[in-house]
C-alpha positions in Angstrom: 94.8 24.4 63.0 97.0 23.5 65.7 99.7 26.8 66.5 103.4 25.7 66.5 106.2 28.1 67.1 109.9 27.3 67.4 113.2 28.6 68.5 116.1 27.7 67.0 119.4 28.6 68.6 122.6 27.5 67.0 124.9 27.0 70.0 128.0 29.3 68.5 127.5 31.6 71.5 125.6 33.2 74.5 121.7 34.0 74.5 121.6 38.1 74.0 118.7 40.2 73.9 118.1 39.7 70.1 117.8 35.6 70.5 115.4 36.1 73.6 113.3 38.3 71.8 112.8 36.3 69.1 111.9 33.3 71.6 109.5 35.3 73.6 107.5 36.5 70.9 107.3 32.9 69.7 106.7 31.8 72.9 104.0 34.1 73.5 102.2 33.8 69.9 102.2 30.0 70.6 100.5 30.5 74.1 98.2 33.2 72.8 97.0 30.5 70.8 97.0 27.4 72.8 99.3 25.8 70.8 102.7 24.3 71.3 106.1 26.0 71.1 109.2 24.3 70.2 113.0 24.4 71.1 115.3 23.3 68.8 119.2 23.8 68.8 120.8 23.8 65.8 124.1 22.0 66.4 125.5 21.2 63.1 128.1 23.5 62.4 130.4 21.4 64.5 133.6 23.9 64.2 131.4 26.3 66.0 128.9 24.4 68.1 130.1 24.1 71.7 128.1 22.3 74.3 128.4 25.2 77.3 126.9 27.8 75.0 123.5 24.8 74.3 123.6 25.2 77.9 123.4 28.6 78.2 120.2 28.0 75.8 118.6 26.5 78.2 119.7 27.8 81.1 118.0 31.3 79.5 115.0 29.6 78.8 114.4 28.2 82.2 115.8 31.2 84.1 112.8 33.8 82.3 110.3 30.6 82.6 110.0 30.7 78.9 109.0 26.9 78.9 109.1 24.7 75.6 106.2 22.0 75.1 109.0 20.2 72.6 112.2 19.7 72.8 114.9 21.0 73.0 115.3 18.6 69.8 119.1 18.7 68.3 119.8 18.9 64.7 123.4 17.1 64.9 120.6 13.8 65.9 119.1 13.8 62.5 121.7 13.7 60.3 120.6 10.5 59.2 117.1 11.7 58.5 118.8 15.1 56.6 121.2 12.5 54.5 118.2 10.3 53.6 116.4 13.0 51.8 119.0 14.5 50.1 119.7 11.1 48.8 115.7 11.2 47.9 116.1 14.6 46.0 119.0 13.4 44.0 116.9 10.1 42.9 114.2 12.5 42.4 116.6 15.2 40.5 115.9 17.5 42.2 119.1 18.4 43.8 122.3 17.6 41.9 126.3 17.0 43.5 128.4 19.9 42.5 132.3 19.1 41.9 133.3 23.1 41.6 136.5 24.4 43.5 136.8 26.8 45.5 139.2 27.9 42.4 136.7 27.8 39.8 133.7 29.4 42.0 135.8 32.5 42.8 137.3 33.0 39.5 133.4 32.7 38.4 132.5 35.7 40.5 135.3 37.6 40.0 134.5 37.6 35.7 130.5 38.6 37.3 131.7 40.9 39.2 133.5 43.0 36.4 130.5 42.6 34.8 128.6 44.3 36.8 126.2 41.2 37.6 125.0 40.0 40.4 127.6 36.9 42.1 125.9 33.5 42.4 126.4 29.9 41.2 126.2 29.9 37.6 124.8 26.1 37.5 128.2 24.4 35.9 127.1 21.3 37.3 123.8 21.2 37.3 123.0 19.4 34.0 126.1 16.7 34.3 125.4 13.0 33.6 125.1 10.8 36.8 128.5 8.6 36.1 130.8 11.4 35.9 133.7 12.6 38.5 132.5 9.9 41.2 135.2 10.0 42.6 136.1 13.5 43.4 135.0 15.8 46.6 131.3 17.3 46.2 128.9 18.9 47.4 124.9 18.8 46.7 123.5 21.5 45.6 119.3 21.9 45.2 118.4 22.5 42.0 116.2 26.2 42.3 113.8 26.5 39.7 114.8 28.9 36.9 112.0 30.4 36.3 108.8 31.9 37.7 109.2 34.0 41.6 108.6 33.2 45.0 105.7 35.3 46.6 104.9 34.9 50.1 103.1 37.2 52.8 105.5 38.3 55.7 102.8 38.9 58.5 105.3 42.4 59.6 106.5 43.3 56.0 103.7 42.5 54.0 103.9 40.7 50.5 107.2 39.6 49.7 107.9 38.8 46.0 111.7 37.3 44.9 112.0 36.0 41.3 113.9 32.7 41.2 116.4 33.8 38.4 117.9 36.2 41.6 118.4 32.8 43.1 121.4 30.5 42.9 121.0 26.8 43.3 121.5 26.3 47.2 124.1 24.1 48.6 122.3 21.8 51.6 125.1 19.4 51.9 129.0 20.4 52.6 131.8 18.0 51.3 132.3 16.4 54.4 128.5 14.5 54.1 127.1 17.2 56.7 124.0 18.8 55.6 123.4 22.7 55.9 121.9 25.2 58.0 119.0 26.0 55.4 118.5 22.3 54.5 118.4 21.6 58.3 115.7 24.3 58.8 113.6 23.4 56.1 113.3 20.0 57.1 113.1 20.6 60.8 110.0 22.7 60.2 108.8 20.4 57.8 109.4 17.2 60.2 107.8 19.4 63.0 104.7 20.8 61.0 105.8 24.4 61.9 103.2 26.9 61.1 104.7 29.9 62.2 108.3 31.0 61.7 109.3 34.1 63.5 113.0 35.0 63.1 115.4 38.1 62.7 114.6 40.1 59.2 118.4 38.8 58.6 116.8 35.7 57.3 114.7 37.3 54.7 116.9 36.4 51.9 116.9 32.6 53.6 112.7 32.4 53.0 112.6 32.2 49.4 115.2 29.5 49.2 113.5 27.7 51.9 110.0 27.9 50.3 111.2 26.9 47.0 112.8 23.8 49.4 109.3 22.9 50.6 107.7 23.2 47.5 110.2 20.6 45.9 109.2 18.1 48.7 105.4 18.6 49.1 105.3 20.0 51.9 103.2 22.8 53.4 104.5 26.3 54.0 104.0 27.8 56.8 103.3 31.9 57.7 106.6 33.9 58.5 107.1 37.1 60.5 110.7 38.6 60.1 111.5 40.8 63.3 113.7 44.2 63.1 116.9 44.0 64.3 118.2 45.5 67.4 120.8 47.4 67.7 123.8 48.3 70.3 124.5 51.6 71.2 126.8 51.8 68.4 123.9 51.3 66.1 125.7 47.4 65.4 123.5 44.4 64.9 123.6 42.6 68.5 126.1 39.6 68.2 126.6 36.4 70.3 130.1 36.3 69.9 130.2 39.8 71.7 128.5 38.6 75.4 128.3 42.0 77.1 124.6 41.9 76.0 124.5 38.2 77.0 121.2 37.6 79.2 122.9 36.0 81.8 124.6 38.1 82.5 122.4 40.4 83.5 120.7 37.5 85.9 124.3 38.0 87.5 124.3 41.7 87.8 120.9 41.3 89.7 118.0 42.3 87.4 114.9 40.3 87.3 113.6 38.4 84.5 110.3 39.8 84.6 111.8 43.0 83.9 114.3 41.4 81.6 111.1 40.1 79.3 109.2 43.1 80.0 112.0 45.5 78.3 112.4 43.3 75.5 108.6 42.8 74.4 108.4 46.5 73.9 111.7 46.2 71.2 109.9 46.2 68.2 106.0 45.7 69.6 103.9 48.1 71.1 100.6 49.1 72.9 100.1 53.0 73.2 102.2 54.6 75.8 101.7 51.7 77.9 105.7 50.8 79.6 104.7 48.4 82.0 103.3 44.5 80.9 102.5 41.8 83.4 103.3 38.4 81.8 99.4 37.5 81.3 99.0 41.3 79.7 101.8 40.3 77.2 100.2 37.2 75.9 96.7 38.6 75.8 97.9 41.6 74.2 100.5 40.7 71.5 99.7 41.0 67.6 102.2 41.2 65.0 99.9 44.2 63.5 101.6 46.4 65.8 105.7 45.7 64.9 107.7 47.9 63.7 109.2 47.4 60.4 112.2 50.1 61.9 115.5 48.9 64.0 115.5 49.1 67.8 118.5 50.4 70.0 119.4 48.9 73.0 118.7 51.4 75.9 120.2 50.0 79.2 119.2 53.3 81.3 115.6 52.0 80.4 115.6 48.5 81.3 117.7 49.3 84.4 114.5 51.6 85.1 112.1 48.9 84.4 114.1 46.6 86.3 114.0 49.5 89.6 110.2 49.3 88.8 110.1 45.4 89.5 112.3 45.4 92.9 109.8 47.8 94.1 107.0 45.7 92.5 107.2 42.5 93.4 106.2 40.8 96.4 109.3 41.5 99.3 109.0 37.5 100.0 110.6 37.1 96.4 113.0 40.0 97.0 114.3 39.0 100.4 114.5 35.2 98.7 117.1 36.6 96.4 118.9 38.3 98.5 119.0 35.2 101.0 120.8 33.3 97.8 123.9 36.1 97.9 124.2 35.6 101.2 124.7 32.5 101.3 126.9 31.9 98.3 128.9 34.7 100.2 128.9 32.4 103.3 127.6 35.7 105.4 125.1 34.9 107.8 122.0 36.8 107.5 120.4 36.1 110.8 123.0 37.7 113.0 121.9 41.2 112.7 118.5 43.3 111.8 115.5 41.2 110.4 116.6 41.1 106.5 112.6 42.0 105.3 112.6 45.4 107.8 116.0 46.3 106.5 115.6 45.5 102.5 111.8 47.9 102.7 114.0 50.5 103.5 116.5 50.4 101.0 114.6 48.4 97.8 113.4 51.7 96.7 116.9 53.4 96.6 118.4 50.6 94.0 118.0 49.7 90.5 118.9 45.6 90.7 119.2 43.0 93.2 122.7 43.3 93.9 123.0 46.6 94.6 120.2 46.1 96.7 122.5 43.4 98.4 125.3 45.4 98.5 123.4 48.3 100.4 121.9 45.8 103.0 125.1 43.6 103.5 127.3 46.0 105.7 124.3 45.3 108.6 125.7 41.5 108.8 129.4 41.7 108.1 132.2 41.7 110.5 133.7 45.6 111.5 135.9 46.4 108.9 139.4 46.3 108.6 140.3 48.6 105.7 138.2 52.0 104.2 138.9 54.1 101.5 141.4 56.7 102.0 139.1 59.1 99.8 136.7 59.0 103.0 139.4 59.9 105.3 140.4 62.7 103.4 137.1 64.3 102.5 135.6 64.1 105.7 137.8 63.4 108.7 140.3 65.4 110.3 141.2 66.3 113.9 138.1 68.2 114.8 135.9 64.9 113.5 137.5 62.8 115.4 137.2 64.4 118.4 133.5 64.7 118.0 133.5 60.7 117.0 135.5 60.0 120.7 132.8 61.8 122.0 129.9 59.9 119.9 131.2 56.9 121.1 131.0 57.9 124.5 127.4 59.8 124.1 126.0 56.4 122.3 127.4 54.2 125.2 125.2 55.6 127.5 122.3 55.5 125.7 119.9 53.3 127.4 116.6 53.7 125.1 118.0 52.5 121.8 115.8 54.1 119.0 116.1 56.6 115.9 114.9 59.5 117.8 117.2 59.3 120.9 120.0 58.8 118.5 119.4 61.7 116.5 119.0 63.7 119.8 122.4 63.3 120.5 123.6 63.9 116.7 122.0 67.3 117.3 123.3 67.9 120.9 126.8 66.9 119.2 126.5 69.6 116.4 125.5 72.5 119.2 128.2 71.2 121.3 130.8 71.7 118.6 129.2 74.1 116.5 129.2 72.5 113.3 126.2 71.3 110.9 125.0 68.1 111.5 126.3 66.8 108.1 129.6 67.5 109.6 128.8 64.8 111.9 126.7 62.5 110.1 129.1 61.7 106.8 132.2 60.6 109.2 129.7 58.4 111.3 128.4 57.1 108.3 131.9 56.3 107.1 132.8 54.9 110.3 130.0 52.5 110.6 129.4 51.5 107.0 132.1 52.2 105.3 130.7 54.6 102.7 129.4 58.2 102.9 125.9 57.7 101.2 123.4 55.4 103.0 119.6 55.7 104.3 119.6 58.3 108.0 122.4 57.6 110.2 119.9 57.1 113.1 118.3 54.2 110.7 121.8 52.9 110.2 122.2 53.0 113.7 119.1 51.6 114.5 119.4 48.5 112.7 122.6 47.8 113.3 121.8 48.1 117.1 123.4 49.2 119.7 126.6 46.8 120.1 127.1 46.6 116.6 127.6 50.2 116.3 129.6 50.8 119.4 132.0 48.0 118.0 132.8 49.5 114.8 133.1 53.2 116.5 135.5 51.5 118.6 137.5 49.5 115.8 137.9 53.0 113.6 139.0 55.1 116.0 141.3 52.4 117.0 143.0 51.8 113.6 142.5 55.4 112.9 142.9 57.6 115.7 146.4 58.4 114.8 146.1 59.2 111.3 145.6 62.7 111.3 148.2 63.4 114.3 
């Protein structure tokens, strides 16, 4: 038997961590397997499909190389296809058009409701002759059987039995001739010979209807593995109408998709105590025997870990590539200064993403700056520091042999010479020359910035701020 997975969006928001997840362990099951793995986008909800959010789809996708063999195949195409079935199953009886308001179907819950019952459809229309009310609004409902249950094997959950009197009769097409999302599915997996479904546990209470569906029309069923949810840090259910979980954004805040899929195959699915999965390991090593039937929370500390992991991981050539790609969309040029690859080994293990990584290595290639934090000037410099900066300057300037241990000669000659601690020196240089207070050594800083470079943005400080403290 040939393997077929599928993922299957609807394009009402951004990709989050939830929606990936249920991709890559699709994606991953299907390659395991040697089969073929499907995208699908399931557009027709047109009040909420938007066409910048079917490209964030696939934008995801291709971003964490989780490649489709099919697709990506839109459900708003087939709507001819959907309407020629349900026009099958009507023939056939075994769907019915349903002429109940809105009025009638809540006053119809409310009496259940008092009752004590559970609310559903109560089948007003299921039994009406053919000629009657053609020419009021309806919708199509599919007539569930009555009696009997639904039993199927949920390969995370086990055996799954619903009794089909718990079931109302499904509506798969709305007034407006547009089919629904569970007719859409059924078909769609039907059309594309889906044998495994794998999908949030939020679609439990969608499988019966769906097999009962399938059943009605022939057609085979195929095996079904309903994930745990994961949770926020508020212990919500992820949503995509909430994007500050949306995966992209994460490419943007500089973490790396290997440790982007890396995190999320362990949300739900492990092996041991083992953290770390190469993407080979993960498709060797995936079963569904060892999900967990239990909700996962979202741990940002841990992926931003994982994702340190990876920067340190990775060949540099891939590292420095990235970092070449800020640099340019920042329009700074990289190859006035330091040899980016020396510079980003010495900071790639001080950083937890790619931008901060960028952000650490960038003050090397900029101009001398023009404006620093007043917090620096008033923790660290004051008349005294100043003084010993003028002096600096003057110590650096002659300094003919420009490497890290002749600089840090003179940053402990300077500390004799004015009886201070070498910190005392080193913070107000640092802020001088980069702007900040916490860097790699100052002779390192100094070093790669070389010698002109360093001079010139002594200068330009003690320049603009020479007369602060006076």
């Amino acid at each position: 038997m040939l393997i077929k997975t599928r993922f299957a969006p609807s394009p009402s928001g951004e990709l989050h961590f939830g929606n990936i997840r249920t991709a890559l362990y699709s994606w991953l099951y299907a390659k395991q397997n040697n089969g073929v793995f499907i995208l699908r986008i399931e557009d027709t909800d047109t009040s909420r499909s938007c066409k910048k959010f079917s490209k964030n789809i696939i934008d995801t996708l291709k971003w964490l190389k989780l490649n489709w063999n099919e697709g990506p195949y839109f459900q708003s195409k087939k709507i001819h296809r959907y309407q020629e079935i349900i026009n099958f199953m009507l023939s056939q009886d075994l769907a019915y058009k349903c002429y109940c308001g809105n009025d009638q179907l809540n006053y119809v819950k409310k009496i259940q409701s008092l009752r004590g019952i559970k609310t559903k459809y109560n089948g007003a229309c299921r039994n009406l002759k053919k000629n009657l009310h053609t020419l009021q609004k309806y919708v199509v409902r599919f007539k569930n059987p009555l009696s009997g249950e639904v039993t199927f094997h949920d390969m995370i959950r086990g055996k799954i039995v619903v009794k089909n009197i718990e079931l109302d009769d499904l509506i798969i097409q709305r007034e407006n001739g547009i089919p629904t999302y569970n007719f859409c599915v059924v078909i769609d997996d039907m059309d594309s010979e889906i044998t495994h479904v794998i999908r949030g546990e939020d679609h439990i209470n969608n499988t019966p209807r769906q097999i009962n569906i399938l059943n009605a029309l022939g057609a085979k069923i195929p095996n079904y593995a309903h994930l745990s949810m994961i949770l926020n840090s508020n212990k919500k259910n992820l949503s995509k109408r909430n994007n500050l979980l949306s995966v992209l954004k994460y490419k943007k805040l500089g973490y790396l998709p290997e440790a982007i899929l890396n995190y999320i195959v362990r949300l739900g699915w492990s092996r041991g105590n083992k953290e770390i999965f190469s993407l080979k390991e993960m498709i060797d090593l995936f079963n569904f025997k060892s999900m967990t039937k239990s909700s996962s929370v979202f741990d940002g500390k841990k992926l931003l870990w994982i994702n340190k992991y990876y920067i340190n991981s990775l060949k540099k050539s891939k590292i420095t590539n990235l970092i070449i790609k800020i640099f340019k969309k920042k329009n700074i040029d990289f190859t006035q200064g330091p040899r980016l690859s020396d510079v980003i080994s010495v900071f790639s293990s001080r950083v937890s993403t790619i931008l901060d990584l960028f952000h650490e290595v960038s003050f090397f290639y900029k101009d001398i700056f023009i404006e620093y934090d007043k917090k620096y000037l008033n923790n660290y410099f004051n008349l005294q520091s100043l003084k010993i900066l003028r002096q600096s300057y003057k110590e650096f300037l002659g300094l003919s042999n420009w490497n890290m241990q002749e600089i840090f000669q003179i940053i402990k000659k300077l500390s004799i010479r004015f009886n201070v601690l070498i910190k005392d020196i080193i913070y107000p240089m640092r802020v001088a020359l980069v702007g900040k207070s916490n860097s790699i050594g100052i002779n390192k800083v100094m070093f790669f910035l070389g010698k002109e470079k360093s001079l010139s943005r002594l200068k330009n400080f003690l320049n603009i701020y020479n007369e602060f403290f006076l």
